[in-house]
N, C-alpha and C positions, 0 to 999 in steps of 0.2 A: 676409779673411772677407767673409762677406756677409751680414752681420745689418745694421737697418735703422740705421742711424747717427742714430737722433731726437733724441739730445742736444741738437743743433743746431738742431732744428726748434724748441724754447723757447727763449724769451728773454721773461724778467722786467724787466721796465721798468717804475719807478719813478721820479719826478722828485723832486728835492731837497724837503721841506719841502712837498709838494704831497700833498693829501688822495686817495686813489684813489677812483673810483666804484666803485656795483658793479658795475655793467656792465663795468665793465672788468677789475675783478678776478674776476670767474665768466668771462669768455673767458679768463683767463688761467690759470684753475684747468681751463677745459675743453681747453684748449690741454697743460697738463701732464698731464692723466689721459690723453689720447688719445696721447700720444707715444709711450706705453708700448705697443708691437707686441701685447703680449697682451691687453691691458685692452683696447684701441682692438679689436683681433680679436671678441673677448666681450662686449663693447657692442655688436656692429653696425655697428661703421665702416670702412669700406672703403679707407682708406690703407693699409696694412700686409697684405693680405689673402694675399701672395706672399712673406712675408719673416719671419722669425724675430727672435725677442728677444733683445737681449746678454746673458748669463748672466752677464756676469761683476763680479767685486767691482768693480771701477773704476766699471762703468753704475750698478751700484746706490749705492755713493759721490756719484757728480754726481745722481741722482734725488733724494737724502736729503736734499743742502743746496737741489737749486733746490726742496723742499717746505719745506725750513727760511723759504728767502729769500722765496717764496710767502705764508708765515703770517705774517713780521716786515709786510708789505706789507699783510695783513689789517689788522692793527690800525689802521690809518688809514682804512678806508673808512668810507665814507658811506652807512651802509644806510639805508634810505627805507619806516617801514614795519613792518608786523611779517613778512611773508613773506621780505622781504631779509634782515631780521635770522633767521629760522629759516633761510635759505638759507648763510646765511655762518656761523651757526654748523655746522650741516651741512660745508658745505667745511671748515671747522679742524679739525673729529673726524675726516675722511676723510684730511688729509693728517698728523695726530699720528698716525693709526693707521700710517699706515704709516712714519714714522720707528721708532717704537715696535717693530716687528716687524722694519727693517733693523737697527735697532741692538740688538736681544736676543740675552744672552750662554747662551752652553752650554758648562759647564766651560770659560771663557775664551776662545774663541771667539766672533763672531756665529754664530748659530744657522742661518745660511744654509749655511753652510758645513760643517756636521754632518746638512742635512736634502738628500736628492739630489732632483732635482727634472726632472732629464733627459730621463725618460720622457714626463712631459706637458708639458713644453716641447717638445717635438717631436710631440707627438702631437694635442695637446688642439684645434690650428686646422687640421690634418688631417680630423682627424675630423669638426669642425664643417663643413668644406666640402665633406665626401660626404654629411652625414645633412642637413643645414640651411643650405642653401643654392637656391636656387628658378635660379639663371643656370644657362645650358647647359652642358653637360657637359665643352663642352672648356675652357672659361675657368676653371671652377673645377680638373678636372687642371692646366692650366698651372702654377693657385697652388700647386698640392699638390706638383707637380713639384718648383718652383721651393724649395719647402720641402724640399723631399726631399734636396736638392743641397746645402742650407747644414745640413744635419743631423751630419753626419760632424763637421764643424770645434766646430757646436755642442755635442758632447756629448763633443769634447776640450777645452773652456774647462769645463766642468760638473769633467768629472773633475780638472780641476784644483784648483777652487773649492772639491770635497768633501777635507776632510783625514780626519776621525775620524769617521765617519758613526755618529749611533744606530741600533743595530741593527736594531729593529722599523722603523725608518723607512728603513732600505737594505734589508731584506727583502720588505718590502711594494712599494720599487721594486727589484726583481728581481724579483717576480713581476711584475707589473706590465709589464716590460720586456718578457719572456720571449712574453707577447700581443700585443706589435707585429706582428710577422710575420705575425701569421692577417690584422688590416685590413688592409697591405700587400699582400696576398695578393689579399685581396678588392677592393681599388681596382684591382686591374692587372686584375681580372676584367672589373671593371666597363670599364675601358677598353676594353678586346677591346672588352666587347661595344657600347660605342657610335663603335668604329672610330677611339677617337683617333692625331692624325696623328704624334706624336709617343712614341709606343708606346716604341719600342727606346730612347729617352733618357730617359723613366718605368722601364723596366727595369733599364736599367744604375744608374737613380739608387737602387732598392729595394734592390739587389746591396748596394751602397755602403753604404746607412745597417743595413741588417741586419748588414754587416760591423764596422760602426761600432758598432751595439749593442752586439753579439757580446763585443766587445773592453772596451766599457764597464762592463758586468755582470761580466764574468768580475774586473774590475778590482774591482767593486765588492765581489765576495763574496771577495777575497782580503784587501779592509781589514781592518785590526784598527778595534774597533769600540766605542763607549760604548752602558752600557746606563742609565745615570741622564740623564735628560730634564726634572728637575722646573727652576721656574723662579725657586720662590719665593715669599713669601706676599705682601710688599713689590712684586714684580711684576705678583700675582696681583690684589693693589688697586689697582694704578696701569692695568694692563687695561680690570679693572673700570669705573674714572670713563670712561675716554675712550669705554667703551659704552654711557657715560651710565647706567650701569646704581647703583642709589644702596646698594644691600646690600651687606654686607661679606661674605665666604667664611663666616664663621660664623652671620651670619642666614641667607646661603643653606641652609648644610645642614641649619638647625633649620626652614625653611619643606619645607623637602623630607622632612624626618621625620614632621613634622604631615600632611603632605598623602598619604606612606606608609600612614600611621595611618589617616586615611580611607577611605583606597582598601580597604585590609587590612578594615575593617570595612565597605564596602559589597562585596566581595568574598566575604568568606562571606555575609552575604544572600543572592549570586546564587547561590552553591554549593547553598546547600541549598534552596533552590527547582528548580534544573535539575536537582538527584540526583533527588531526588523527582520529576523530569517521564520522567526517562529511567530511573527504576529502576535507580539506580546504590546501591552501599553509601552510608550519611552517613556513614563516614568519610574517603570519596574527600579526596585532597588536590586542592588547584587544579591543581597542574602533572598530575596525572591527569586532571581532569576536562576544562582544556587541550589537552592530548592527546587525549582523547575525543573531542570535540567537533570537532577538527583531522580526527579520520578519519572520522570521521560529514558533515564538508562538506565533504568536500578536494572542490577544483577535480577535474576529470575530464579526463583526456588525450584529443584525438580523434587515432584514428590513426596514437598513439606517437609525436610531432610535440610537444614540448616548447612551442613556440610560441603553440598553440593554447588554453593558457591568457590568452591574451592577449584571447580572446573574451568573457572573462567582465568585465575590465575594460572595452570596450568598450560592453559593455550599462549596464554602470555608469555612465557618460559620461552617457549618453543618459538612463537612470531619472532620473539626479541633476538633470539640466537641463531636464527636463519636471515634477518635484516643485518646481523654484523658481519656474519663470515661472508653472507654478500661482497661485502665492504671494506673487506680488511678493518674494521676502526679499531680493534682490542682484538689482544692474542688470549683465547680461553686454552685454561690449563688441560692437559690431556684426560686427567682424572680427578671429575668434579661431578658435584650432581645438589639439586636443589630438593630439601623434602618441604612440603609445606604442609603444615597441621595445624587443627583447630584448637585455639589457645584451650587450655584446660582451665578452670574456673580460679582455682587458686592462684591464677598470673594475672584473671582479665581487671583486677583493681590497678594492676599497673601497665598491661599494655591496649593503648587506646583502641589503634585499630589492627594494627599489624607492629611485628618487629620480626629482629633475626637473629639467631644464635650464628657466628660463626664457625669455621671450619674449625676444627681443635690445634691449636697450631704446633704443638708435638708428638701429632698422632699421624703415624707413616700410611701410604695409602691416597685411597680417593680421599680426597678435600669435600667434606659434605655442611652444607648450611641446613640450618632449620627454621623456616621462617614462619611465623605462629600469626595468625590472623583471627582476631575478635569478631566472632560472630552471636550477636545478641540480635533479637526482635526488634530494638529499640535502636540498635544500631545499623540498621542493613543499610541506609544512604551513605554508609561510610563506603560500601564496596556497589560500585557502578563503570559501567563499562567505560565511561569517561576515567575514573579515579584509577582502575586496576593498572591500566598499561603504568601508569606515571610510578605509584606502589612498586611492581615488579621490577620498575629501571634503578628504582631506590635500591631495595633491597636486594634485588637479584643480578643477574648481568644486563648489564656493564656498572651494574653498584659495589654494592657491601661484599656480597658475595664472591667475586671476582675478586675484589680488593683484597680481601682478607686471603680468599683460596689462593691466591697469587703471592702474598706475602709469607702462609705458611712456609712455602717452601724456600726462603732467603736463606742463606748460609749463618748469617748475623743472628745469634738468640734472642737478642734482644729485640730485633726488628719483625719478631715474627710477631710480637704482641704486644707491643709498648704503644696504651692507650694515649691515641693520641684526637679528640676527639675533633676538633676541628679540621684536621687532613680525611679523617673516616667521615664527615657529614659534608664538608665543604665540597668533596668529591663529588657523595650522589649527588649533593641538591644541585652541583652545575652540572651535571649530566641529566637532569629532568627539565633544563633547557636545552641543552644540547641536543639530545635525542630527537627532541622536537626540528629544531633547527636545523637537521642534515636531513631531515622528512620520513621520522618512522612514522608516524601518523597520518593518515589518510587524508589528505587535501579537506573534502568535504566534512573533517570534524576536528580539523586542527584550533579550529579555533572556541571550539567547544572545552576540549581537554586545554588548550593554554586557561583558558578561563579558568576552568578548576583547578588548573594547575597555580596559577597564581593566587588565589583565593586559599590553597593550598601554604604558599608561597609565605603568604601573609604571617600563617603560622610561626615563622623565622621571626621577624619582626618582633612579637608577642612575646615569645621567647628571651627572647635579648632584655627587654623589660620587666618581664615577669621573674627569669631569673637575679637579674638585679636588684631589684622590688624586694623580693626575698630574701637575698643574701644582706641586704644594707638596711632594709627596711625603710627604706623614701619613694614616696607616694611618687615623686615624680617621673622616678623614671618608668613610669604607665602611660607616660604623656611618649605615646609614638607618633602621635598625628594624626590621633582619630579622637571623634565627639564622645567621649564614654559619658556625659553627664555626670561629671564630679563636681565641678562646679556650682550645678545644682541641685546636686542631692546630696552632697559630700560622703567622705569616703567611709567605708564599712569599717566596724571593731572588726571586723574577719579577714584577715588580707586576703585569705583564698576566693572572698567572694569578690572583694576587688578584681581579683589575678582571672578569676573565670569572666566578668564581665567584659576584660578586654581580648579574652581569647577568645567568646563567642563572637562580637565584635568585628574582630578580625577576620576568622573561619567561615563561621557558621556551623562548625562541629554542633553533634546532638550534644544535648548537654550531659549525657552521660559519659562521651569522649571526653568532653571538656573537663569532666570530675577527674579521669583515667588520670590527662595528661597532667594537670595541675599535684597530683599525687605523687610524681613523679618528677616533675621539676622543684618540689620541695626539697627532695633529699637527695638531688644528683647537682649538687654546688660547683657551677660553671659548664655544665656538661650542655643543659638548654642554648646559651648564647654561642655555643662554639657552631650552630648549625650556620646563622645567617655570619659571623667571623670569617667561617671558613669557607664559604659560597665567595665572599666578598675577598679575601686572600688566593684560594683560588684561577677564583679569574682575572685578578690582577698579575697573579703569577703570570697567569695563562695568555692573556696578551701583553704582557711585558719578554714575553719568549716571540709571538708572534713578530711584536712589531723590532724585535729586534733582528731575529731570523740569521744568528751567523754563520748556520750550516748553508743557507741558500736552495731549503725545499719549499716544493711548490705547498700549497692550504692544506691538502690531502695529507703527506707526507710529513707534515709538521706536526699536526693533529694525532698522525700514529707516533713520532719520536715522544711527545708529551705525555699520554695513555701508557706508552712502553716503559720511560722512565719512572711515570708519579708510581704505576705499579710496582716492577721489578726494584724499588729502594727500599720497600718495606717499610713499615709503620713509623711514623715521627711525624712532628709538631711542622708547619707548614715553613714558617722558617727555618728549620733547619731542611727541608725539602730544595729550598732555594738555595740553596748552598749545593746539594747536590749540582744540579744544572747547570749550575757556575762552574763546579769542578768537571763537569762534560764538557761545556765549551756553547751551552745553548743562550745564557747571563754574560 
């Protein structure tokens, strides 16, 4: 085979009874994250750029202990500082995290082995090197070629690894799969047309790995299949800490009921003000007046061109970043730039309406995001001139985008991408209030966009339950404080059909979003609850700084030191963010 054999490229070096620095143990931490062919690919780093990941249990075996033998080596060093010490605790949560997730069980099992992953391991540094990639054309075909060729072997070590797959999670890669073939399709197009010289060995190698899919799926949808996925509530706290995250599953879904309750009562407010503007019934329910609203601003097709939606986000871009610099509110990076493209069909089982690849965060240069927006027939009420602006705050500046492009460039490696998913989500969703709140939105439809915006909002909520739901599997925590009719119809053999019930519920998403999203908060354990967590940590931070105020700036001036600092600290868990502030002088 010809997967990158990096086992060997680490080595942990430790002397007897001798104290490590840090310096030595972050090259040695950076030395192990970048070994890994994929991780090293999605950073930005250019070793691995032609070579595939070992899929198999053996790689992930030696990764597990040299993170073990990694962290027993931690505990001797010599941090220097409070930034070292924020540094080095960062590196122990990045390398428990991932023990943590090799070694979790599913019905007796590792969970690797129940979840297929074949698809975007062959796919995921593909694709990156047709859409995000700036080198000429023929070096990056080479790589992709060169991927192309170890794809066949790699996804007979995959089918190995899978014994008992969950079935939502072998359904989702079959569909999934089944969309290889169109990019395939499309890169060989793409070659034609910039005349690469190596054509017929790019062709024969597509033949191969489409045969190889082919054979994979068909493999896969013959398994017999598990459909219980929970993990545990014991697991579900032990998760918890290493996200640094300090609530238990039960304060979470009682901060999520409160926060429900709000919503639900700022909610009707906006109802019966918009009935009244639009001369609707006041008995209108929200998921009608949702819907209204949805066809009263749906985006406009030019052309019968599906794409052309895409225009509207573009203008967004631009309003959004002539309203800040207005403003001063956030300092945008010199060299940044936002591409947005329409998902390709192989991603839209997992992304509902929109998401964003971030900037690469060890790739020198313009900082560029890639934010992919699902454009289906059935889905266009997802993209309406109400929903776009609130979308682009998320994802774009002053969201994800900003955040990440901003963090790339930290001195700290570890802080340029240390997934920390509650500071990354808690961020936008308080600035899709915010925004609102300092008057990016036009007087005359603010209260339209709050509407959907909250309705939106709600989505948080769902999250928090449905991820719970899932990972511990009790019914109850579905109970967010809404009428779902359990009571009287009781709950589905399907928890998914449970988990969609209450995210239509909540939303009002079409229900093909709602398939998207439940698809995806299957297999991302804790990543769903960290949105309304980290909304909710957030702004607690955020007026625990105001009302404390020991630098003595006016609202204005506050507002930029808190933007300046959540940015320029770089990626970490919101607690240890508090800590920073403290060590400023703002706590």
């Amino acid at each position: 085979m010809q997967y990158s054999d990096y086992s060997n490229n680490f080595k942990l070096i430790v002397m007897p009874n001798t104290p490590a620095s840090f310096l030595s143990i972050e090259n040695q931490f950076k030395q192990f994250v970048l070994s890994d062919a994929d991780v090293s690919m999605s950073l930005g780093d250019t070793t691995y750029l032609g070579q595939l990941s070992d899929p198999s249990l053996e790689q992930l075996d030696k990764d597990t202990a040299q993170a073990k033998a990694l962290l027993t080596s931690m505990d001797s060093c010599q941090a220097q500082g409070f930034e070292q010490e924020l540094d080095l605790e960062l590196m122990a949560r990045y390398l428990k995290q991932q023990i943590f997730f090799a070694e979790l069980q599913q019905s007796g099992q590792p969970q690797r082995r129940r979840q297929p992953c074949g698809v975007d391991g062959i796919s995921a540094g593909i694709f990156q090197l047709f859409v995000n990639d700036d080198r000429r054309a023929e070096q990056r075909l080479d790589n992709i070629l060169s991927r192309l060729q170890q794809a066949p072997d790699f996804l007979k070590v995959e089918a190995e690894v899978i014994t008992q797959p969950i079935q939502r999670w072998c359904n989702v890669e079959i569909e999934q799969g089944e969309g290889l073939p169109d990019l395939f399709a499309t890169i060989y197009n793409w070659a034609e047309e910039t005349a690469y010289p190596k054509l017929a060995e790019l062709k024969l190698a597509i033949k191969n790995t489409n045969q190889a899919l082919s054979i994979y799926l068909e493999d896969l949808k013959g398994r017999d299949c598990l459909t219980e996925f929970a993990i545990g509530e014991d697991k579900v706290n032990e998760l918890l800490a290493l996200r640094n995250i300090n609530q238990s599953p039960a304060e979470l879904i009682q901060m999520a009921r409160e926060f429900m309750a709000e919503t639900q009562s700022l909610l009707a407010s906006l109802n019966k003000r918009l009935c009244k503007k639009y001369n609707l019934d006041s008995a209108t329910s929200d998921e009608q007046l949702h819907e209204f609203l949805n066809e009263q601003f749906a985006a406009k097709i030019k052309g019968g061109k599906l794409d052309s939606v895409l225009d509207y986000y573009s203008d967004q871009i631009q309003s959004i970043n002539e309203f800040i610099e207005q403003r001063h509110l956030f300092t945008l990076p010199a060299q940044q730039e936002i591409r947005l493209l329409q998902t390709p069909s192989f991603l839209e089982p997992v992304i509902p309406a929109g998401a964003m690849w971030p900037p690469l965060a060890l790739r020198a240069g313009k900082k560029t995001s890639l934010v992919y927006l699902t454009l289906k027939e059935d889905q266009l009420a997802e993209h309406t001139e109400l929903g776009i602006p609130v979308m682009m705050i998320h994802e774009g500046i002053p969201g994800h985008h900003l955040q990440f492009a901003t963090a790339a460039q930290h001195s700290s490696f570890i802080r340029r991408f240390f997934s920390a998913n509650e500071h990354a989500e808690g961020w936008t969703t308080m600035l899709e209030d915010y925004m609102l709140d300092v008057g990016y939105i036009n007087e005359e439809l603010v209260d339209e966009v709050r509407f959907i915006a909250k309705r939106e909002m709600s989505r948080l909520v769902a999250r928090v339950g449905i991820d719970l739901y899932f990972m511990t599997g009790e019914g109850d925590y579905l109970n967010v404080g809404l009428d779902l009719g359990f009571d009287k119809d009781g709950f589905s053999d399907d928890v998914f059909d449970n988990a969609a019930k209450l995210l239509k519920k909540a939303t009002g998403f079409t229900d093909g979003r709602v398939q998207a999203e439940i698809n995806w908060y299957s297999s991302e354990q804790s990543y769903p609850l960290s949105y309304l967590t980290g909304n909710r940590l957030v702004w607690q931070l955020k007026q625990e700084i105001q009302a404390a105020n020991k630098k003595d700036l006016d609202a204005l001036a506050l507002d930029q030191a808190f933007h300046k600092v959540y940015l320029e600290s770089g990626c970490m868990p919101v607690e240890n963010l508090r800590r920073v502030f403290e060590h400023q002088g703002y706590l």
